[in-house]
N, CA, C and O atoms as a Tripos MOL2 file, in Angstrom:
@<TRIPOS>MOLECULE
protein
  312   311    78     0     0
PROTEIN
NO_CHARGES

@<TRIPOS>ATOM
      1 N           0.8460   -1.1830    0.0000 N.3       1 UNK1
      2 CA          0.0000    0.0000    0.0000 C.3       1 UNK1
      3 C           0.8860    1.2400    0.0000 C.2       1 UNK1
      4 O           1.7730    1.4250    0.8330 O.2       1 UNK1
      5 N           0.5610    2.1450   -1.0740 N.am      2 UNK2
      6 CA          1.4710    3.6120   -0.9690 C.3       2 UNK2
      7 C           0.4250    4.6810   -0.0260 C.2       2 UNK2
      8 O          -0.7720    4.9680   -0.0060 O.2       2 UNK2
      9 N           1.6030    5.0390    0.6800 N.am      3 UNK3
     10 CA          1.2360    6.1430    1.5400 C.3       3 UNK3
     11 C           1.3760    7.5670    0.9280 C.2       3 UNK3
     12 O           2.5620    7.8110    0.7050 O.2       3 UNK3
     13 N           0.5260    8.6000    0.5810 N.am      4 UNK4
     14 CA          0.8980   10.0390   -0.1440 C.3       4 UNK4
     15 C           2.0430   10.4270    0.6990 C.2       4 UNK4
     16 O           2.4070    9.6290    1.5630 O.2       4 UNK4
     17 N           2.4050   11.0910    0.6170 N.am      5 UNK5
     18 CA          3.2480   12.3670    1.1310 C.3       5 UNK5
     19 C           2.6000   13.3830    1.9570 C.2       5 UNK5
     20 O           1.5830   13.8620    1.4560 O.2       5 UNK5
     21 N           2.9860   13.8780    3.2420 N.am      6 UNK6
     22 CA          2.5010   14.7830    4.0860 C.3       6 UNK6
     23 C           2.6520   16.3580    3.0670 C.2       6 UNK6
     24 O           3.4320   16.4120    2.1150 O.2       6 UNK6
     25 N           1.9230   17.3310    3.4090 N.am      7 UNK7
     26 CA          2.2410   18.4970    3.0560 C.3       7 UNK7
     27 C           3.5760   18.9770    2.8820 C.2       7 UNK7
     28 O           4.0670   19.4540    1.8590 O.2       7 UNK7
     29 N           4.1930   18.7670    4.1810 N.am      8 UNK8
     30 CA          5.4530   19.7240    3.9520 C.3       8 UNK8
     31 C           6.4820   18.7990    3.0720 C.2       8 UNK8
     32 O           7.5040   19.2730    2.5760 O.2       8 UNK8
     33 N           6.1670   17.6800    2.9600 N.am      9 UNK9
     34 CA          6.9550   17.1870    2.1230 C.3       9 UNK9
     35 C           6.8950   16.9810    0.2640 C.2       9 UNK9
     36 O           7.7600   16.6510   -0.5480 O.2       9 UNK9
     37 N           5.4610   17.3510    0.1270 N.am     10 UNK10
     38 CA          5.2210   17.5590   -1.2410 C.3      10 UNK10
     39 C           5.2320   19.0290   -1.6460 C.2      10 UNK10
     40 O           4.9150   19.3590   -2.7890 O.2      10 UNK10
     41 N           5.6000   19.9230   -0.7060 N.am     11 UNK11
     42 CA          5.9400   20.9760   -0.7290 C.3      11 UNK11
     43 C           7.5140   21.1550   -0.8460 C.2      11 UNK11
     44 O           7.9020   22.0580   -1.5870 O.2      11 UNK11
     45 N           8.2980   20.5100   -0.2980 N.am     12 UNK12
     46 CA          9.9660   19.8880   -0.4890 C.3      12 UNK12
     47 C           9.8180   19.8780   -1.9130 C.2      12 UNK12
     48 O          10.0540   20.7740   -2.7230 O.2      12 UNK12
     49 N           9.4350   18.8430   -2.0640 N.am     13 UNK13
     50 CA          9.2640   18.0040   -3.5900 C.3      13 UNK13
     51 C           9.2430   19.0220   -4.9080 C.2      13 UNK13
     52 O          10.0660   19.0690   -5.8220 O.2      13 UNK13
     53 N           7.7990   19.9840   -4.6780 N.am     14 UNK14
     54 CA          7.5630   20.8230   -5.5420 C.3      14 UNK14
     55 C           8.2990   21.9920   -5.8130 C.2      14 UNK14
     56 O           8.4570   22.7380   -6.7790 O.2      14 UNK14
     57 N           8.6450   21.9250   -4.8070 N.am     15 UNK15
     58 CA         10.0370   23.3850   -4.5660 C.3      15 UNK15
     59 C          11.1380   22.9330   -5.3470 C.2      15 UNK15
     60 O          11.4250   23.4080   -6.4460 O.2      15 UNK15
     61 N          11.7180   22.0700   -4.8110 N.am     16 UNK16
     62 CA         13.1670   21.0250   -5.2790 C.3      16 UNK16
     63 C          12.5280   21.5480   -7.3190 C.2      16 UNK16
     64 O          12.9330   22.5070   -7.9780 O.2      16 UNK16
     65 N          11.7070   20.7060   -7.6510 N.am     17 UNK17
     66 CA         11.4610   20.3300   -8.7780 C.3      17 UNK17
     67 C          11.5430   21.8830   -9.8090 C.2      17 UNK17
     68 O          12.0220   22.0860  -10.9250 O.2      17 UNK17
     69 N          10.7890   22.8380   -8.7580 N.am     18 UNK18
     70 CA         10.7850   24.1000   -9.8180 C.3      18 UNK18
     71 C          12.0510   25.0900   -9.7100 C.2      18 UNK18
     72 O          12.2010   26.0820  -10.4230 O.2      18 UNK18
     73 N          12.7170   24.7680   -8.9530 N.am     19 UNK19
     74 CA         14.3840   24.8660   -8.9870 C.3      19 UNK19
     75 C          15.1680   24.6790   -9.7270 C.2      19 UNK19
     76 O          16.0520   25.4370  -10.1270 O.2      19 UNK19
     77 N          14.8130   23.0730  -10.1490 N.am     20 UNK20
     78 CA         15.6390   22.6980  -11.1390 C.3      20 UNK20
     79 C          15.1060   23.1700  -12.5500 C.2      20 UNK20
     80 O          15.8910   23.3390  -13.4840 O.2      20 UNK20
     81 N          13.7100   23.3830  -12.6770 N.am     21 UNK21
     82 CA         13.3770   24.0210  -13.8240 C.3      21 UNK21
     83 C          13.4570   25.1190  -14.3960 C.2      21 UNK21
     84 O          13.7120   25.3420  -15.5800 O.2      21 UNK21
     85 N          13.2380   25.8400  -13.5540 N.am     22 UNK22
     86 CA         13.4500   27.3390  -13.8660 C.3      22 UNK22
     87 C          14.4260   28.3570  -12.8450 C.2      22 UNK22
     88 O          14.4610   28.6720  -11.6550 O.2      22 UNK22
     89 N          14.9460   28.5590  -13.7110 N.am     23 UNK23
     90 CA         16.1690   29.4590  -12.8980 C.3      23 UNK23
     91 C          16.0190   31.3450  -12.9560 C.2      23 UNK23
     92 O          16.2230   32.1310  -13.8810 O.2      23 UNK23
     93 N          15.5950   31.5520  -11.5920 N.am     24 UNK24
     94 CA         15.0490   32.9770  -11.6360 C.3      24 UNK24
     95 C          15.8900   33.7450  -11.1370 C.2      24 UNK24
     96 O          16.8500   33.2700  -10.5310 O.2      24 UNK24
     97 N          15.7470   34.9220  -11.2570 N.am     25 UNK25
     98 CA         16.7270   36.2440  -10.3290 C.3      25 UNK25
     99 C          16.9410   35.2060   -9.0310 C.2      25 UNK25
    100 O          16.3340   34.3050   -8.4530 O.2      25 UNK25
    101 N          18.1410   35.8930   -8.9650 N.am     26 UNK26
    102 CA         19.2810   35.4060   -7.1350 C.3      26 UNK26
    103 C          18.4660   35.6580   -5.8670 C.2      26 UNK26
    104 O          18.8320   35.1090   -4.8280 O.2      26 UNK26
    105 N          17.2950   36.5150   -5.8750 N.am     27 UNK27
    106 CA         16.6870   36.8490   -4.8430 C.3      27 UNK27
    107 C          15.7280   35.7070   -4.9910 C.2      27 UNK27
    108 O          15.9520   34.6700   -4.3680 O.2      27 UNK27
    109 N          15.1240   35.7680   -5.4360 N.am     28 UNK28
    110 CA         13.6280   34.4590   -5.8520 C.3      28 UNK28
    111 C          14.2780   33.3300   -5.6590 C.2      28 UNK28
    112 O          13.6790   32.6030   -4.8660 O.2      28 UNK28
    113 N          15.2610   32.8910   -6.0630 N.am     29 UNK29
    114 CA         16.2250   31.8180   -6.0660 C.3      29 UNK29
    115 C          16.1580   31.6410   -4.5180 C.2      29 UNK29
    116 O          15.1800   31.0390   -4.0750 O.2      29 UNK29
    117 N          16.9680   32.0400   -3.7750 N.am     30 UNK30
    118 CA         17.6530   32.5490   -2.4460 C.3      30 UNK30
    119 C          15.9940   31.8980   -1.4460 C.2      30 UNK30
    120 O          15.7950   30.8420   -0.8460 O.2      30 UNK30
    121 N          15.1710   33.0270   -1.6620 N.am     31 UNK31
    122 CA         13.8000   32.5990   -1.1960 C.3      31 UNK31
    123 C          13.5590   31.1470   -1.1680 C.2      31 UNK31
    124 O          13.3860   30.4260   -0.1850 O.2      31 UNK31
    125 N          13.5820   30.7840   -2.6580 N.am     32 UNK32
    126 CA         12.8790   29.7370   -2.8140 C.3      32 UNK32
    127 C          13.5360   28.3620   -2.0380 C.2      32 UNK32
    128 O          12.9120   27.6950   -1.2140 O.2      32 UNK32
    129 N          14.8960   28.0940   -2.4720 N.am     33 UNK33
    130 CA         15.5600   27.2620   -1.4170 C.3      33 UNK33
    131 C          15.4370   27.5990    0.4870 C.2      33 UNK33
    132 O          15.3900   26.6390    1.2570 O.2      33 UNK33
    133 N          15.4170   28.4040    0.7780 N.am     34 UNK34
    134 CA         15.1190   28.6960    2.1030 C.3      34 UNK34
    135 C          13.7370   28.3900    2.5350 C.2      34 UNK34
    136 O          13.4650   28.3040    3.7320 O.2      34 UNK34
    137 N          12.7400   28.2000    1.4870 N.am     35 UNK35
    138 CA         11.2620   27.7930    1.7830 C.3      35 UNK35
    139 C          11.5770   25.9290    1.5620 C.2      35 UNK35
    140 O          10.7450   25.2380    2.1490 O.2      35 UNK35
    141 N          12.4950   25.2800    0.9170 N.am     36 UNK36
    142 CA         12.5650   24.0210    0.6920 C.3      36 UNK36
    143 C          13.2900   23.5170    2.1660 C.2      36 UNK36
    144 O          13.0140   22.4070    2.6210 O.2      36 UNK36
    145 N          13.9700   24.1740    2.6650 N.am     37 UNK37
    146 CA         14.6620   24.0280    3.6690 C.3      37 UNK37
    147 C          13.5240   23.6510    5.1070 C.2      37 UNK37
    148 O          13.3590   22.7800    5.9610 O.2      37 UNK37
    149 N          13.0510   24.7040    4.7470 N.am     38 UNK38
    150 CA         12.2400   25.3530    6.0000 C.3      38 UNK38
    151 C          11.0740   23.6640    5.5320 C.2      38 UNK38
    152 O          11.1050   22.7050    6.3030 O.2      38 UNK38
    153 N          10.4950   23.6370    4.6870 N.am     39 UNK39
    154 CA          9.7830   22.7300    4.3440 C.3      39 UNK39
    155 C          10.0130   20.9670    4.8450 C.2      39 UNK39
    156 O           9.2360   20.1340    5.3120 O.2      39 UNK39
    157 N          11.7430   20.9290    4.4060 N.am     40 UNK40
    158 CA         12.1260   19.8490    5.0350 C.3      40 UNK40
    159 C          12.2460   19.6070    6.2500 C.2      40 UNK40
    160 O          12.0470   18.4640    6.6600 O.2      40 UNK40
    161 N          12.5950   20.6170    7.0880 N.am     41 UNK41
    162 CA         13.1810   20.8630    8.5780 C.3      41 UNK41
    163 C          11.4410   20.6290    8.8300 C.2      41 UNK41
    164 O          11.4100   20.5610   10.0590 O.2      41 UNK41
    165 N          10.4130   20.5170    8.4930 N.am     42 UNK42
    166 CA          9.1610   20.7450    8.9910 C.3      42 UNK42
    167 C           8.7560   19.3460    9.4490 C.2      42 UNK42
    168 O           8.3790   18.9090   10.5360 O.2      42 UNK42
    169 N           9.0380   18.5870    7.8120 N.am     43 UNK43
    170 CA          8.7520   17.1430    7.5400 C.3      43 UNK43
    171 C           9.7170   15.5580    8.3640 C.2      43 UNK43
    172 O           9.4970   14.3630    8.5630 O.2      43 UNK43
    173 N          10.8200   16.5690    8.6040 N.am     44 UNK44
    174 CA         12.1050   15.4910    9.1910 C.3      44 UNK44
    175 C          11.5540   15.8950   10.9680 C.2      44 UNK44
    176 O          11.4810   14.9680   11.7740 O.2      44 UNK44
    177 N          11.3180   16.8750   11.2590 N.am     45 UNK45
    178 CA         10.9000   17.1350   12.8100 C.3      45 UNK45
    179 C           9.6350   16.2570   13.1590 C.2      45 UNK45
    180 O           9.4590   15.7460   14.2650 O.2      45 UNK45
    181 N           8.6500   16.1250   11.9280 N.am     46 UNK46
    182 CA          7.2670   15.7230   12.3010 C.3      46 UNK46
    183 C           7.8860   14.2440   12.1090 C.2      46 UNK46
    184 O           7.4560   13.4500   12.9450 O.2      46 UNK46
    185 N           8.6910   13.7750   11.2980 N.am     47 UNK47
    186 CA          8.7730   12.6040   11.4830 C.3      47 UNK47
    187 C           9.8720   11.9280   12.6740 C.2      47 UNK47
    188 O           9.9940   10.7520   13.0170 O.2      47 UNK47
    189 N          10.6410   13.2190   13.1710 N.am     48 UNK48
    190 CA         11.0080   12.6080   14.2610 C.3      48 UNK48
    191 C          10.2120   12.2450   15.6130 C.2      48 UNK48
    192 O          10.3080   11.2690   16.3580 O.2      48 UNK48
    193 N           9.3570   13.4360   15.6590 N.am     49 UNK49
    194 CA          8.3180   13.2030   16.6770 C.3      49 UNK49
    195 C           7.4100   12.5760   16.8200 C.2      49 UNK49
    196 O           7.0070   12.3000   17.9490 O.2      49 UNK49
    197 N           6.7310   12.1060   15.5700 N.am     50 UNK50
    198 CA          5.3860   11.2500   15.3560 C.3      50 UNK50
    199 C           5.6750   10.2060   14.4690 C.2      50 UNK50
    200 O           4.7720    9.5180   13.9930 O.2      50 UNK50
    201 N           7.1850    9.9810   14.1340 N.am     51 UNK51
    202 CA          7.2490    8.7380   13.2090 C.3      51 UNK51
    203 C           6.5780    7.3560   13.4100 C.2      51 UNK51
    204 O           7.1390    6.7200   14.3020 O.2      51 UNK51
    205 N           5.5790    6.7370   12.8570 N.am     52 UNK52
    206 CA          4.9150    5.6580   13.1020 C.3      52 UNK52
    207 C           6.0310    3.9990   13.2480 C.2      52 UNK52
    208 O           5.5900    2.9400   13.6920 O.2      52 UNK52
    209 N           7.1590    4.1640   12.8560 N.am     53 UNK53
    210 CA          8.0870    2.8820   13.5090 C.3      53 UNK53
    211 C           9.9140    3.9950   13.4820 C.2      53 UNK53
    212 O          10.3600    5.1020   13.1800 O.2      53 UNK53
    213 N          10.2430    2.9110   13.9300 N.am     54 UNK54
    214 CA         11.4640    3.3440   14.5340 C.3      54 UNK54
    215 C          12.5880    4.0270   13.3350 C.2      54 UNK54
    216 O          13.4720    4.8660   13.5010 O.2      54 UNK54
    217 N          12.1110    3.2280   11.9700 N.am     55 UNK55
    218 CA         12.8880    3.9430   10.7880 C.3      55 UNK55
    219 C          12.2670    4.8860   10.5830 C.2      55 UNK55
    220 O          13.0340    5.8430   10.4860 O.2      55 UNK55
    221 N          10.9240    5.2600   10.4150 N.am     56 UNK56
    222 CA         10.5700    6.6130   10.4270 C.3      56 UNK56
    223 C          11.1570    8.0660   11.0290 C.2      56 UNK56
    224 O          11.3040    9.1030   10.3830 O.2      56 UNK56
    225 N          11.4490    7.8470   12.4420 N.am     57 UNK57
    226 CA         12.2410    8.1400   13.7230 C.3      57 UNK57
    227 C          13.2950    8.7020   12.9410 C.2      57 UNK57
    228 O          13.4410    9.8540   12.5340 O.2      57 UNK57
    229 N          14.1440    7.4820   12.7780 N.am     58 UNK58
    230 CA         15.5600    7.4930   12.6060 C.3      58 UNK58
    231 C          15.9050    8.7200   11.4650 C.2      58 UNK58
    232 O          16.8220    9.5410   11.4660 O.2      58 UNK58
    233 N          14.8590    8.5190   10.5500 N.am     59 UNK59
    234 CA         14.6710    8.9670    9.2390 C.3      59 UNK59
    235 C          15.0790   10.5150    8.9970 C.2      59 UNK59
    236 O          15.8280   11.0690    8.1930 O.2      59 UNK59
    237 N          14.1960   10.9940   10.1220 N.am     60 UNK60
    238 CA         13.4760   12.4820   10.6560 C.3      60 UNK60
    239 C          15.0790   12.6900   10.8950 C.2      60 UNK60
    240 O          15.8450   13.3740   10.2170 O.2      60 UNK60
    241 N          15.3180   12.0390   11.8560 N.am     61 UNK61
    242 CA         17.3890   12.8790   12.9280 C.3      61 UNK61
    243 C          18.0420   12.5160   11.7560 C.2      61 UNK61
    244 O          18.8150   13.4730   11.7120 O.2      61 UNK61
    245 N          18.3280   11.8230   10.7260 N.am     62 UNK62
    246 CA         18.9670   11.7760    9.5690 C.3      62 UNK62
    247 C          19.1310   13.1350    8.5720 C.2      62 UNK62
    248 O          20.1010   13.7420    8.1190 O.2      62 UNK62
    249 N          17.7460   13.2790    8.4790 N.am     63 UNK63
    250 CA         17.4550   14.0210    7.6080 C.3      63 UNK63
    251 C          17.8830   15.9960    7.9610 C.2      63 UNK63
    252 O          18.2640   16.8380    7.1470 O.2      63 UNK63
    253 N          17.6150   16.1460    9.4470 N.am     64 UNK64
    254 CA         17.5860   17.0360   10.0190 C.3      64 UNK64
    255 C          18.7820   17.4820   10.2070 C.2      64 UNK64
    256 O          19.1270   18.6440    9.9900 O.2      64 UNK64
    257 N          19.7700   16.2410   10.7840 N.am     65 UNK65
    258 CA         21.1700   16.4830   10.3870 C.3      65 UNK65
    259 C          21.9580   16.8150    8.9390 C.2      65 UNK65
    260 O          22.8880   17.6080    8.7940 O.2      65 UNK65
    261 N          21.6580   16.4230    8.4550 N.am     66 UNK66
    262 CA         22.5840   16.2460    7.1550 C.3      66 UNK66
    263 C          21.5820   17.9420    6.3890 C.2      66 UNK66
    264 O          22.2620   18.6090    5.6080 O.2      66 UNK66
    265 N          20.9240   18.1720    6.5170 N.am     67 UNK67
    266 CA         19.9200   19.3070    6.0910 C.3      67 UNK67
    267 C          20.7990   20.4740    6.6770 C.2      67 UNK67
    268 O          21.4100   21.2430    5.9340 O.2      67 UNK67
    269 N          20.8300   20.5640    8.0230 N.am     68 UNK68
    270 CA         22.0400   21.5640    8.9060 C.3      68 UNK68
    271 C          23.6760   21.5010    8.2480 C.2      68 UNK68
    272 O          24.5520   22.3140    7.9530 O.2      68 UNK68
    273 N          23.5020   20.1220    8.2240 N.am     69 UNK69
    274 CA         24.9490   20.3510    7.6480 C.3      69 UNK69
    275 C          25.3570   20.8990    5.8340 C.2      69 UNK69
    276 O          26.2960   21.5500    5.3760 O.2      69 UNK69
    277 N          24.5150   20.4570    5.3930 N.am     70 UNK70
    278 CA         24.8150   20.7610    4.1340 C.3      70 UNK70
    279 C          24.6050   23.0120    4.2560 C.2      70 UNK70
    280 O          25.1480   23.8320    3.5170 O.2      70 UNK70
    281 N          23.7190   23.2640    5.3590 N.am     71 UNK71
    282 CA         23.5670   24.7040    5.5050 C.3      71 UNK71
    283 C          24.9300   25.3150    5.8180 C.2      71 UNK71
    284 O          25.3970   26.3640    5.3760 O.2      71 UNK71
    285 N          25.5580   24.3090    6.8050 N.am     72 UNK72
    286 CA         27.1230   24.6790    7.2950 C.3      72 UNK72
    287 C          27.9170   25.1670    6.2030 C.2      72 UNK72
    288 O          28.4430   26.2560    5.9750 O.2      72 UNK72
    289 N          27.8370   23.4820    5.2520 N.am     73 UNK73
    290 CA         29.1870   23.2600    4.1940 C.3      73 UNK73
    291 C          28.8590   24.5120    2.7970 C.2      73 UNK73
    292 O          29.5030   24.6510    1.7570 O.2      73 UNK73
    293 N          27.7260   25.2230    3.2390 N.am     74 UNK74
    294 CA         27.1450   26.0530    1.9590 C.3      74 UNK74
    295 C          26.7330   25.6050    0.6030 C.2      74 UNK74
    296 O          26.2990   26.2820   -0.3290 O.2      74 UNK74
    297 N          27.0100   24.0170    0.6980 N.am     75 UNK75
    298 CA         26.3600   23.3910   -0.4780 C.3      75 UNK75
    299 C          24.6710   22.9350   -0.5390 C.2      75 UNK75
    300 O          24.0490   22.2780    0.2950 O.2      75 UNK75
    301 N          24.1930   23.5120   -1.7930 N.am     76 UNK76
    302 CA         22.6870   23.1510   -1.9160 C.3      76 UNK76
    303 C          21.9980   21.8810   -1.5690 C.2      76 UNK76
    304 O          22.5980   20.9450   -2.0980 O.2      76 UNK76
    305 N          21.3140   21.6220   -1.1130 N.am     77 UNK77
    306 CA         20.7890   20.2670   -1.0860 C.3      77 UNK77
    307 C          20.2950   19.8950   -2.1730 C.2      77 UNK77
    308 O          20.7880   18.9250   -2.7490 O.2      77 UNK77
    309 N          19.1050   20.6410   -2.7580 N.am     78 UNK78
    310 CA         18.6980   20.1840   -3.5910 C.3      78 UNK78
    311 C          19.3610   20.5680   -5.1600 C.2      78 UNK78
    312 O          18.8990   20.0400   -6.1710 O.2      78 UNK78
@<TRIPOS>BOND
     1     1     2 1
     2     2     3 1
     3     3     4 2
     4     3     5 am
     5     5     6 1
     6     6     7 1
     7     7     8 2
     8     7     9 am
     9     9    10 1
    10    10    11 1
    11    11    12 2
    12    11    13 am
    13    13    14 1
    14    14    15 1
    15    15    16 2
    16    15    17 am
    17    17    18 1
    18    18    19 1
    19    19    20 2
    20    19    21 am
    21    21    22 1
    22    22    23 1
    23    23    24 2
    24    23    25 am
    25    25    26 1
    26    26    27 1
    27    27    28 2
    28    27    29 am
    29    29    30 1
    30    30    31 1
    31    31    32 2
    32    31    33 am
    33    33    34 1
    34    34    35 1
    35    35    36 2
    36    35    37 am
    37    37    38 1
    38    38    39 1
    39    39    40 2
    40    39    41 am
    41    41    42 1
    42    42    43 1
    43    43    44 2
    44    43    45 am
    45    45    46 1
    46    46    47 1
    47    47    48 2
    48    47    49 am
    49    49    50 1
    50    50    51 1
    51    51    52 2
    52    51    53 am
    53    53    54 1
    54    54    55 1
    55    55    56 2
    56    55    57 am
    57    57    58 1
    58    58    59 1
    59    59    60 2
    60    59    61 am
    61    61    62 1
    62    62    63 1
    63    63    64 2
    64    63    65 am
    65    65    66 1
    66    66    67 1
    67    67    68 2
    68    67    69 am
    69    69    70 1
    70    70    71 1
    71    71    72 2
    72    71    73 am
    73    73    74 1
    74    74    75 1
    75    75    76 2
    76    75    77 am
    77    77    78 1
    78    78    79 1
    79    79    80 2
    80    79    81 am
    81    81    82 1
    82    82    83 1
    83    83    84 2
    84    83    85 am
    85    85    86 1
    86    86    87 1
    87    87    88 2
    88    87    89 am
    89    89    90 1
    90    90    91 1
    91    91    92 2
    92    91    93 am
    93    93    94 1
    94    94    95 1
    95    95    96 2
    96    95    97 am
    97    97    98 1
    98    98    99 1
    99    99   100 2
   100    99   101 am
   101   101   102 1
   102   102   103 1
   103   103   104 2
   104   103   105 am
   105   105   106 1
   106   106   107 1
   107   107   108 2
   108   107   109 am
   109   109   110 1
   110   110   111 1
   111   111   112 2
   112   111   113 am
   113   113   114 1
   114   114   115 1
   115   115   116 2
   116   115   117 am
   117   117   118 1
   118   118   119 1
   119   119   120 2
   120   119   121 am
   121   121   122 1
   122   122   123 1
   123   123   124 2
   124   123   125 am
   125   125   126 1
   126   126   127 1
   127   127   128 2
   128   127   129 am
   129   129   130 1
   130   130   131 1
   131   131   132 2
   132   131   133 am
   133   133   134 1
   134   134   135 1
   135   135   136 2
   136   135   137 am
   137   137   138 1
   138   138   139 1
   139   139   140 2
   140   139   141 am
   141   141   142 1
   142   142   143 1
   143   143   144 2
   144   143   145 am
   145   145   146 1
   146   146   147 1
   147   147   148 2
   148   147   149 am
   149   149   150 1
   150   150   151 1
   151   151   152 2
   152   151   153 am
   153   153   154 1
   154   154   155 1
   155   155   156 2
   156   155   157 am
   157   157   158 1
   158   158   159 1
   159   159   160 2
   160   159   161 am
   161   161   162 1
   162   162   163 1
   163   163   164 2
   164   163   165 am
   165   165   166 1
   166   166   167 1
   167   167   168 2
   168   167   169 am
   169   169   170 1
   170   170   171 1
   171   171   172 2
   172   171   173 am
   173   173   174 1
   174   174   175 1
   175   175   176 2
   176   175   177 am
   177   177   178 1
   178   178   179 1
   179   179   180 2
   180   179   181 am
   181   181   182 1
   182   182   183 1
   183   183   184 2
   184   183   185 am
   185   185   186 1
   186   186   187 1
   187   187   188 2
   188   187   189 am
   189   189   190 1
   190   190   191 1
   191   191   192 2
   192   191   193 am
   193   193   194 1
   194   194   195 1
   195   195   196 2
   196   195   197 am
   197   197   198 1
   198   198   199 1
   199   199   200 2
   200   199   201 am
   201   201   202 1
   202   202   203 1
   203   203   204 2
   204   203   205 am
   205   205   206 1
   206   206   207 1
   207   207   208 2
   208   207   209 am
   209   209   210 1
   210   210   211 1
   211   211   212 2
   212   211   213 am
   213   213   214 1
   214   214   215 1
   215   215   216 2
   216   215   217 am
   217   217   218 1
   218   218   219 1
   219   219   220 2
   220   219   221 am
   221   221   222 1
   222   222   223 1
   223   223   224 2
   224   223   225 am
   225   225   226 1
   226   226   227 1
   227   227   228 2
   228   227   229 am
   229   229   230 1
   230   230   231 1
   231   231   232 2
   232   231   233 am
   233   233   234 1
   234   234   235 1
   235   235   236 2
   236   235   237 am
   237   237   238 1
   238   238   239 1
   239   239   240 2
   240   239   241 am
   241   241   242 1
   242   242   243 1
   243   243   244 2
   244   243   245 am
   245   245   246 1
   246   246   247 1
   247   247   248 2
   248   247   249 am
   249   249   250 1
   250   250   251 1
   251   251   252 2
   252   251   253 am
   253   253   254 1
   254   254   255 1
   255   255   256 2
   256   255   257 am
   257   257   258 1
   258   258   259 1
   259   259   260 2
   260   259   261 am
   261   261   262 1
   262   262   263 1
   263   263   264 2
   264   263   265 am
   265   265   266 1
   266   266   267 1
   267   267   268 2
   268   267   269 am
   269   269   270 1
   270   270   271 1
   271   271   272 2
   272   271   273 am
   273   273   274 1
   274   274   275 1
   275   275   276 2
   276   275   277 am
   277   277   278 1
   278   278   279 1
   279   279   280 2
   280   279   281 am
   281   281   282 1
   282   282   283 1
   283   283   284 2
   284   283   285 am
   285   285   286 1
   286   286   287 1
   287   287   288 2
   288   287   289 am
   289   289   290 1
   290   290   291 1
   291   291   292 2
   292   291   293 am
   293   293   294 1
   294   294   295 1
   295   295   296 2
   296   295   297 am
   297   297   298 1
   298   298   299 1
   299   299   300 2
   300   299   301 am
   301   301   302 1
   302   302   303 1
   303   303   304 2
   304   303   305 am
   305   305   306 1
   306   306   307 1
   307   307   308 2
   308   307   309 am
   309   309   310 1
   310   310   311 1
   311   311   312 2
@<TRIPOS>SUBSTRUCTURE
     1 UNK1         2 RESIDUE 1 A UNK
     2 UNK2         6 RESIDUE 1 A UNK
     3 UNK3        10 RESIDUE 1 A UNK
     4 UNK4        14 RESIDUE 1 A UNK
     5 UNK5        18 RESIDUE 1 A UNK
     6 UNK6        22 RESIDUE 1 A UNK
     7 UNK7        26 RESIDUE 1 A UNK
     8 UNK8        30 RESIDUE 1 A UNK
     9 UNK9        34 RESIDUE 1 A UNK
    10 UNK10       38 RESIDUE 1 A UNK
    11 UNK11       42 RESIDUE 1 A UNK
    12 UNK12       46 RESIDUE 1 A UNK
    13 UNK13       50 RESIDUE 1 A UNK
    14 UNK14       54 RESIDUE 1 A UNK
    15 UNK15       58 RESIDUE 1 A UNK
    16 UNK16       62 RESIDUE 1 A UNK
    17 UNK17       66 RESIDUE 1 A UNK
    18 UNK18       70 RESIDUE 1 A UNK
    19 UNK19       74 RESIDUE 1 A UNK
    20 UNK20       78 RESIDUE 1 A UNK
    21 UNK21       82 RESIDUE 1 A UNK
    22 UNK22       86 RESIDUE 1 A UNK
    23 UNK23       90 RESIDUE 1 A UNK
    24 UNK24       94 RESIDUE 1 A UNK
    25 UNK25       98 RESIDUE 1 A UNK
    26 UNK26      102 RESIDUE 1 A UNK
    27 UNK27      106 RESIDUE 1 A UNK
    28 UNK28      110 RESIDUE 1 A UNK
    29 UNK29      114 RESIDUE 1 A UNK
    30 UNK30      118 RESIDUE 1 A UNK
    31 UNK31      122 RESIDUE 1 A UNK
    32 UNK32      126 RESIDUE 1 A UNK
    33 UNK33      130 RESIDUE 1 A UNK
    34 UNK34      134 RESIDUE 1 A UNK
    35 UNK35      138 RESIDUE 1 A UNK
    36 UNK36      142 RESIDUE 1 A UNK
    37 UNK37      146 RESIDUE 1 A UNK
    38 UNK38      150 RESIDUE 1 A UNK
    39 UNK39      154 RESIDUE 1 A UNK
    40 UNK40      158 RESIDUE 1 A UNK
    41 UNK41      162 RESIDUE 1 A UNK
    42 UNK42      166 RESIDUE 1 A UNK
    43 UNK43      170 RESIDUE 1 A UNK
    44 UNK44      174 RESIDUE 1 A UNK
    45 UNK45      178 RESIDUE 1 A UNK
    46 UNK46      182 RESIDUE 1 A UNK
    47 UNK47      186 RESIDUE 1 A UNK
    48 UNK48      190 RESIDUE 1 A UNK
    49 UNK49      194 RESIDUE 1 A UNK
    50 UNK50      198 RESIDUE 1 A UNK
    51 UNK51      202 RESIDUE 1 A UNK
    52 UNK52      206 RESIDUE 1 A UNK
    53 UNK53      210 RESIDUE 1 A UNK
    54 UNK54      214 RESIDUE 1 A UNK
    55 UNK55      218 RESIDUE 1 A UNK
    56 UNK56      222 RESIDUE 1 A UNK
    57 UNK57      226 RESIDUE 1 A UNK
    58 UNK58      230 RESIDUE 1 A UNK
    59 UNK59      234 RESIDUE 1 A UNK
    60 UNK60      238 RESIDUE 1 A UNK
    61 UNK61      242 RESIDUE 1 A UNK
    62 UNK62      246 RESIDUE 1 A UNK
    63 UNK63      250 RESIDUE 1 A UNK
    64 UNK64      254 RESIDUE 1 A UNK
    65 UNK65      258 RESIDUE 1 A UNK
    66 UNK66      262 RESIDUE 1 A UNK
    67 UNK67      266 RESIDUE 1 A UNK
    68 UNK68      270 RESIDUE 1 A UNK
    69 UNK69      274 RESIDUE 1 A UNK
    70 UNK70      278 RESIDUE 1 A UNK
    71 UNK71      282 RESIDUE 1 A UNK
    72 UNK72      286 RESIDUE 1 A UNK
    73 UNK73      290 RESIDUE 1 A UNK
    74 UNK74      294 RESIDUE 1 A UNK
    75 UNK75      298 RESIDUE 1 A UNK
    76 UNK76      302 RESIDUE 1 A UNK
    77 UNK77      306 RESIDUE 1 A UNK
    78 UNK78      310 RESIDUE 1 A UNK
């Protein structure tokens, strides 16, 4: 059985996707990754807190980490 995607994560998704499509002024740009960010940090928290099994869990502190870090190393995630 497929499970949809929560909001903030098809919001990740859709962000990521129109990123790679269209490449706008540095400001819109700038925005727009900081809303994918913010989007993920939403989806990796809810799944750390309410993850329904333990990889879910795990999933969320994975994700949350490596999300911070890639903010550190100044490289894009998506």
């Amino acid at each position: 059985m497929v499970q949809w995607p929560n909001v903030s994560l098809l919001v990740f998704i859709l962000l990521s996707v129109a990123l790679h499509l269209h490449h706008s002024k540095r400001e819109v740009e700038s925005f727009v990754r900081v809303l994918t960010d913010v989007a993920l940090f939403v989806w990796a928290g809810d799944e750390l807190v309410r993850g329904v099994n333990p990889f879910r869990r795990i999933l969320g502190l994975v994700v949350i980490v490596a999300t911070i870090a890639s903010m550190i190393s100044g490289s894009a995630w998506v």
